[in-house]
C-alpha positions as CSV (number, residue, x, y, z in Angstrom):
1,X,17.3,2.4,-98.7
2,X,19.9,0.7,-96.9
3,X,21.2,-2.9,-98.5
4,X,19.9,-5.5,-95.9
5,X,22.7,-8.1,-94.3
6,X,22.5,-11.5,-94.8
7,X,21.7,-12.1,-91.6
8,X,18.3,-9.8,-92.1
9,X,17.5,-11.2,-95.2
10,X,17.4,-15.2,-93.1
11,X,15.3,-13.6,-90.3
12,X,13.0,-11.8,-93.3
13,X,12.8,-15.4,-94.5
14,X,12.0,-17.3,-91.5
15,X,9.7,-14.6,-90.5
16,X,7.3,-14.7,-94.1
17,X,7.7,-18.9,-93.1
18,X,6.9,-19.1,-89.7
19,X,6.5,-23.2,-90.5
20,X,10.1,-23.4,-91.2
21,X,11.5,-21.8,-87.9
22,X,9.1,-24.3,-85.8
23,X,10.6,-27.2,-88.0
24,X,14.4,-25.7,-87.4
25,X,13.5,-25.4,-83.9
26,X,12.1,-28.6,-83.0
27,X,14.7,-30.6,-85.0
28,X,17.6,-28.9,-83.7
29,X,16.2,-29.2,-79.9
30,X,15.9,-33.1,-81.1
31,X,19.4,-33.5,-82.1
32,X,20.5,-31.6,-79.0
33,X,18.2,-33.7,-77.1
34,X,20.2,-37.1,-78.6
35,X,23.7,-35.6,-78.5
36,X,23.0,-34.9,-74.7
37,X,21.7,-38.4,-74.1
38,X,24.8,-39.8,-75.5
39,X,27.2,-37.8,-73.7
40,X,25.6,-38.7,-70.4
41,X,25.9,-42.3,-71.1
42,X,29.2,-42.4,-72.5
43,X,30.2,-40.9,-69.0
44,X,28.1,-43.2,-67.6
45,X,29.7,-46.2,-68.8
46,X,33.4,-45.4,-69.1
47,X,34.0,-43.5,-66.3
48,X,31.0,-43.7,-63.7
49,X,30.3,-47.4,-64.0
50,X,33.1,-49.1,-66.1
51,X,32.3,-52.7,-64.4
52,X,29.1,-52.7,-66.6
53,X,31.3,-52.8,-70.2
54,X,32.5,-56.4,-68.8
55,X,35.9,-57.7,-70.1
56,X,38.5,-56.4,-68.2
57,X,36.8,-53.5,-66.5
58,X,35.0,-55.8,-65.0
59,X,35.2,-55.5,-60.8
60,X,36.0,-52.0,-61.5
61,X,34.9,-49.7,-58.5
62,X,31.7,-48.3,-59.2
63,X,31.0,-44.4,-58.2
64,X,27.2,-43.5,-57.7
65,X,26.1,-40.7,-60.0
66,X,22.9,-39.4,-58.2
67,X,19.4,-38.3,-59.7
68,X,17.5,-40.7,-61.1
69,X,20.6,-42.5,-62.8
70,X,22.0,-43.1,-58.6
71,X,18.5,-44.4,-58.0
72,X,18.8,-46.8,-60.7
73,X,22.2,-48.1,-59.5
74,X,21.3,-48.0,-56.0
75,X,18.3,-50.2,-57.4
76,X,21.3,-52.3,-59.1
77,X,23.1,-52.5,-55.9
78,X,20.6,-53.7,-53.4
79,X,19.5,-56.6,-56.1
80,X,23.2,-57.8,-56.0
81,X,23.2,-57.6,-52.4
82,X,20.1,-59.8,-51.9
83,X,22.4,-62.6,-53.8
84,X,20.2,-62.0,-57.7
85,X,23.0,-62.8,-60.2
86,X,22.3,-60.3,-62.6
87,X,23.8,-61.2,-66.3
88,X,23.0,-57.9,-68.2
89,X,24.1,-55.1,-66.0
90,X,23.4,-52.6,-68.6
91,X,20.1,-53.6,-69.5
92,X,18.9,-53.7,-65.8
93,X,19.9,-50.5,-65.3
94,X,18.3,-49.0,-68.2
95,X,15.0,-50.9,-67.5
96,X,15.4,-48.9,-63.9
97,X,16.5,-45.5,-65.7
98,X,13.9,-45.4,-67.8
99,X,10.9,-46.1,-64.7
100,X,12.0,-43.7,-62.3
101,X,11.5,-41.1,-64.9
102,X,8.3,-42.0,-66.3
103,X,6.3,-40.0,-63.3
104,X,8.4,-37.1,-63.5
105,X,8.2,-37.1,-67.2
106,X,5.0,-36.4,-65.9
107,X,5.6,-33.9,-63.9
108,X,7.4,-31.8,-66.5
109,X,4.1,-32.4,-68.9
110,X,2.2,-31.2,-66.0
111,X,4.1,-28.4,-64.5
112,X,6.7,-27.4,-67.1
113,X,5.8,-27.3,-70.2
114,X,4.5,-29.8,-72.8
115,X,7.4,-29.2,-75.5
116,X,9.8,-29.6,-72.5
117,X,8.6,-33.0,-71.3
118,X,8.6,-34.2,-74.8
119,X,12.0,-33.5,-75.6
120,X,12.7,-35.2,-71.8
121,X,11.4,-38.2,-73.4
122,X,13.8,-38.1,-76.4
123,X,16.4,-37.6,-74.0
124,X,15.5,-40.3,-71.3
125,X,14.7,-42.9,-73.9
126,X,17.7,-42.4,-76.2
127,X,19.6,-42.9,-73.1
128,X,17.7,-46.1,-72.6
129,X,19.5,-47.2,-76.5
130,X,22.4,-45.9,-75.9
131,X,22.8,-48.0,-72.5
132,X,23.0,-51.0,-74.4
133,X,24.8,-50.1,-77.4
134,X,27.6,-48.1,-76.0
135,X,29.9,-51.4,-75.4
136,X,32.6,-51.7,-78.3
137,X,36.3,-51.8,-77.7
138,X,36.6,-48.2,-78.1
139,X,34.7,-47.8,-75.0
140,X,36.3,-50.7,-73.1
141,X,39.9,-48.8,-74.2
142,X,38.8,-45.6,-72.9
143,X,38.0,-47.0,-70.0
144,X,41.0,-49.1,-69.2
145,X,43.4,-46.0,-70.0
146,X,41.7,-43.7,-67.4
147,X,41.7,-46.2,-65.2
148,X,44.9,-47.7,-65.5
149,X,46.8,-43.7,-66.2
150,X,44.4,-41.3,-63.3
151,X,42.6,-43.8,-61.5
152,X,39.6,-42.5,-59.5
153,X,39.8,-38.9,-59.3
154,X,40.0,-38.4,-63.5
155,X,37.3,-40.9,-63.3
156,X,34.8,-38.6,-60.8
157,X,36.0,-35.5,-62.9
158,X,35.5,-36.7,-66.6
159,X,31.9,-38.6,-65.4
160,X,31.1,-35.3,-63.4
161,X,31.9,-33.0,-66.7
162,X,29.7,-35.7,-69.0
163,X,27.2,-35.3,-66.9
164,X,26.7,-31.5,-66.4
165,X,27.4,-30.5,-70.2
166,X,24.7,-33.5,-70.6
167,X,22.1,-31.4,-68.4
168,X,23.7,-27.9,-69.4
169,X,22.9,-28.8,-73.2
170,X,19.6,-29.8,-72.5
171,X,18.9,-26.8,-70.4
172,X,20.0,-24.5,-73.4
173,X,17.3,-25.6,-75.6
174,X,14.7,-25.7,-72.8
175,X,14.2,-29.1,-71.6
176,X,16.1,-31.5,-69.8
177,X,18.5,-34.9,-69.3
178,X,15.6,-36.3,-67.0
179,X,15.6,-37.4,-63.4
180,X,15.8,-35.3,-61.0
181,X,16.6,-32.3,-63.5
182,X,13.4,-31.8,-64.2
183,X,12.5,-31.6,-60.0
184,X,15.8,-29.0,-60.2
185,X,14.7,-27.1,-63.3
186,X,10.9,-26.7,-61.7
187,X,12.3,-25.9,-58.1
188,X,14.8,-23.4,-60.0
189,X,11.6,-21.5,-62.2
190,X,9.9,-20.8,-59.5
191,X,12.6,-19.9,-57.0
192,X,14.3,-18.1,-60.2
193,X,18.2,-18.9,-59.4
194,X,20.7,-21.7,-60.7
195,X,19.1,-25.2,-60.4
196,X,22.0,-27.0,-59.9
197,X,22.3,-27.0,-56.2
198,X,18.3,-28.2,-55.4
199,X,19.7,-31.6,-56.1
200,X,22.2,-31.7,-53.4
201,X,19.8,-33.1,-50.8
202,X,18.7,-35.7,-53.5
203,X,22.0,-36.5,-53.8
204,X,23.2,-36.7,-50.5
205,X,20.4,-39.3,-49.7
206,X,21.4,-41.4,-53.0
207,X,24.9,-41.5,-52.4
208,X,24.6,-42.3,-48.1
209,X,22.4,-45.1,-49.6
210,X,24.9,-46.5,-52.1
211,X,27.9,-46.2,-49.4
212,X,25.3,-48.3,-47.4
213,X,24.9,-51.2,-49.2
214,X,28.6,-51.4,-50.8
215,X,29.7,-51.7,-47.4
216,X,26.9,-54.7,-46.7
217,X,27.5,-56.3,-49.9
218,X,31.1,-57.0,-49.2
219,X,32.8,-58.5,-51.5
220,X,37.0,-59.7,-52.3
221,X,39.1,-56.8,-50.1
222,X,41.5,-54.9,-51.8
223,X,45.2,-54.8,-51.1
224,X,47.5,-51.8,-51.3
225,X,51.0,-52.6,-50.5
226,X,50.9,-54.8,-47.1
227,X,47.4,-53.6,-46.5
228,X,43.7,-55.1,-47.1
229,X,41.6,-53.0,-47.6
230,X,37.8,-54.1,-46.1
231,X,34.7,-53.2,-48.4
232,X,33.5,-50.7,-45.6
233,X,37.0,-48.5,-46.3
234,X,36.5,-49.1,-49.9
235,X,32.8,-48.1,-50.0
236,X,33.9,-44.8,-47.7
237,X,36.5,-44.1,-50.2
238,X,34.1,-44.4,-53.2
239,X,32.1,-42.2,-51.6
240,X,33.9,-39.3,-51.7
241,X,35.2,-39.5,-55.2
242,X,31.6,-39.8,-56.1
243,X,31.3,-36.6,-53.9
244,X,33.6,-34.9,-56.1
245,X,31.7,-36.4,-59.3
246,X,28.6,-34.6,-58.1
247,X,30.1,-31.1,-57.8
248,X,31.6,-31.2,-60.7
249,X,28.0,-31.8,-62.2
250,X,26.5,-28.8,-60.5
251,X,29.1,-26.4,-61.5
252,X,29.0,-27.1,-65.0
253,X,25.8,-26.8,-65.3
254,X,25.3,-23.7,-63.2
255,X,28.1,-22.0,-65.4
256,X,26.8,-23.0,-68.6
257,X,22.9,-22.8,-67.6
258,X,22.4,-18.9,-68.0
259,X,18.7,-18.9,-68.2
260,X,18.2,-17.6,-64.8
261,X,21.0,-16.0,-64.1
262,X,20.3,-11.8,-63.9
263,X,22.6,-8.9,-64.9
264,X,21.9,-5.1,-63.9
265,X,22.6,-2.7,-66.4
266,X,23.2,0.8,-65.4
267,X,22.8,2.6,-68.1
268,X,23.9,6.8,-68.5
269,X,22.6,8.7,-71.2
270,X,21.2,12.1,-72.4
271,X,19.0,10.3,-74.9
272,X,15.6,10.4,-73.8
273,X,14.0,8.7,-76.4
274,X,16.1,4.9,-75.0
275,X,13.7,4.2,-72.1
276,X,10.8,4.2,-74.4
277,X,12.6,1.9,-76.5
278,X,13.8,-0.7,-74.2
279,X,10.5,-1.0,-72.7
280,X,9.2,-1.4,-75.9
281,X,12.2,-4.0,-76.7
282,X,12.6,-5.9,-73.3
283,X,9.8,-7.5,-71.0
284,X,11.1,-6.0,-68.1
285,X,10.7,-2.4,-66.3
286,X,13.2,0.0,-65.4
287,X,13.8,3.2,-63.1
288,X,15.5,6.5,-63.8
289,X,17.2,8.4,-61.8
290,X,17.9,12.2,-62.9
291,X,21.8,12.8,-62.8
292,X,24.2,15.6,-63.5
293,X,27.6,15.1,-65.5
294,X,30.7,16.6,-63.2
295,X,32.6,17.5,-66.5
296,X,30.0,18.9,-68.5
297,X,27.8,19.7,-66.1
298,X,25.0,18.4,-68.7
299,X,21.8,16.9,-67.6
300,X,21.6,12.9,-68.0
301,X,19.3,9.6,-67.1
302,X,20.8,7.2,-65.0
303,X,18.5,4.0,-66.1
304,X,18.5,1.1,-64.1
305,X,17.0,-2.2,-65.5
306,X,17.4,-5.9,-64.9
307,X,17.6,-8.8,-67.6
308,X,18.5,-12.1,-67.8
309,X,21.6,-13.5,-69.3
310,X,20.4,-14.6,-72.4
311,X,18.4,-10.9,-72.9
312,X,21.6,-8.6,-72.5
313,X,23.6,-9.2,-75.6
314,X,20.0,-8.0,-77.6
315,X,19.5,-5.1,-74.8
316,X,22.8,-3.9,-75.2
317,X,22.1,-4.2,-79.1
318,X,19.3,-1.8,-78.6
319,X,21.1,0.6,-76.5
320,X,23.4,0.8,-78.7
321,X,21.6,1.3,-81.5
322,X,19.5,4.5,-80.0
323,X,22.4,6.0,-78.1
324,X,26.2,4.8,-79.4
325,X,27.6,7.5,-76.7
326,X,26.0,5.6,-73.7
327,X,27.7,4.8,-70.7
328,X,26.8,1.0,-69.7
329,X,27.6,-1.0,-66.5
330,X,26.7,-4.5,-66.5
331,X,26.7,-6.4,-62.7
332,X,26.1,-9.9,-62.3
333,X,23.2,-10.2,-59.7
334,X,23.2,-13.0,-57.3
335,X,19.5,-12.8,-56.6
336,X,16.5,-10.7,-57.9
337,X,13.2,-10.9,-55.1
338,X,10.0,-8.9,-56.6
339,X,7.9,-9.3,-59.3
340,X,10.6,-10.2,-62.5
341,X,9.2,-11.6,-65.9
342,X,10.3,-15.0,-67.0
343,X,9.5,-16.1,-70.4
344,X,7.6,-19.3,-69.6
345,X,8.7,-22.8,-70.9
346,X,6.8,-24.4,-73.7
């Protein structure tokens, strides 16, 4: 009998203790769930929003961030343009945060999955915390040195890349940052292709909005050299730096959110004993195709079958296992339209 690897021995384990992989599962997805919350804040605050730590980052131009987080400043925005003298930035903006996403927390109960919406309500509410605790010096430096040393455009790219590894670490462990990630990730199930561009339109609404109303709210002009600058320029301006900000969000999630992403494998082989097995292995169908070797002029399979990202490294596991001397191609797929099995979302 061959000596097991540790590796067999943990999954033996976990296996005979089915309790403990749930536990490991659930806190893990809970500390995932936190880390992205903070992340997404942190971006929020030193980078997206800097005016909100006070001191002297105060007057600091604001870039919208879109989703539910863009709703929630545009909300902030129109208040300080009816004349309301808000003293607690942060803590208005949370209060917002957290009620835009209380009915699509709802939503995701409803249509995605119950595990998925809970962990979306860790996430959401620790973001709510760490909205008003996320003000010490070190965030104030941060702040002041990215302003003061890059100026806008570090500012859109460093908020944009807090933002999509915030929603790309949720998506790993199967739920989401809230907002309108959960409208993407539902869209994206269904539709079964990356979910970060079904927020564009979204977006594009939130940010028209906040260009709006920076350019009626006015405010002290800004001079650059011999020019003054009117808030309608400025508010133009910030508007495309926060253009930038949002496609830096949707390609870091779509290159780190593999989930529905599909590969082809083409797989040649004189074993014919391997389809049995990888139907047997993998929820998903395949065709053969009868082919000739020109060398040997020996009968093969040509197998064609179609996974998702996060099924190929087992797959090609599998097939390597049953048949070392296979000849695999592996194609990234753009699109998949038929009837493809998607391991629903708890």
């Amino acid at each position: 009998m061959a000596k097991r690897t540790p590796q067999q021995k943990i999954n033996s384990f976990i296996y005979n203790h089915i309790w403990l992989k749930y536990a490991f599962d659930y806190g893990v997805t809970f500390l995932m769930s936190v880390l992205s919350a903070a992340i997404f804040v942190f971006g929020v605050n030193c980078f997206l929003d800097p005016a909100a730590l006070g001191g002297p980052m105060t007057g600091s131009v604001t870039l919208v961030s879109g989703g539910s987080s863009g709703v929630a400043q545009v909300f902030l925005l129109i208040l300080e343009t009816a004349g309301v003298d808000i003293a607690n930035r942060s803590l208005v903006f949370s209060i917002a945060y957290l009620t835009v996403n209380i009915p699509l927390i709802v939503l995701a109960f409803l249509g995605i999955g119950k595990r998925f919406a809970f962990f979306t309500l860790v996430n959401v509410g620790s973001a709510f915390l760490f909205s008003n605790i996320f003000h010490g010096e070190i965030f104030v430096h941060v702040a002041l040195y990215v302003s003061e040393y890059g100026g806008l455009l570090p500012r859109a790219l460093f908020a944009g890349i807090c933002t999509g590894l915030s929603s790309a670490i949720a998506y790993k462990w199967e739920t989401s940052a809230g907002g309108f990630d959960i409208v993407s990730y539902y869209v994206s199930l269904r539709k079964s292709n990356g979910a970060g561009k079904y927020g564009v339109i979204i977006n594009a609404i939130i940010v028209s909005l906040f260009t709006l109303f920076t350019a009626i709210k006015g405010g002290n002009p800004l001079v650059v050299g011999n020019i003054e600058l009117q808030p309608w320029a400025l508010a133009i301006g910030s508007m495309w730096f926060s253009i930038v900000y949002l496609l830096t969000v949707m390609l870091v999630i779509d290159v780190i959110n593999v989930r529905n992403k599909k590969i082809q494998l083409q797989i040649i082989t004189s074993n014919k004993d391997l389809p049995n097995f990888l139907l047997a292995s993998v929820p998903h169908g395949a065709t053969i195709v009868k082919a000739t070797g020109a060398f040997s002029g020996e009968e093969r399979m040509m197998i064609y079958m179609v996974v998702s990202s996060l099924e190929m490294k087992s797959t090609l596991k599998t097939i390597h296992q049953i048949d070392p001397n296979s000849f695999i191609n592996v194609t990234p797929l753009n699109q998949v339209y038929g009837h493809f099995y998607s391991r629903p979302i708890r």
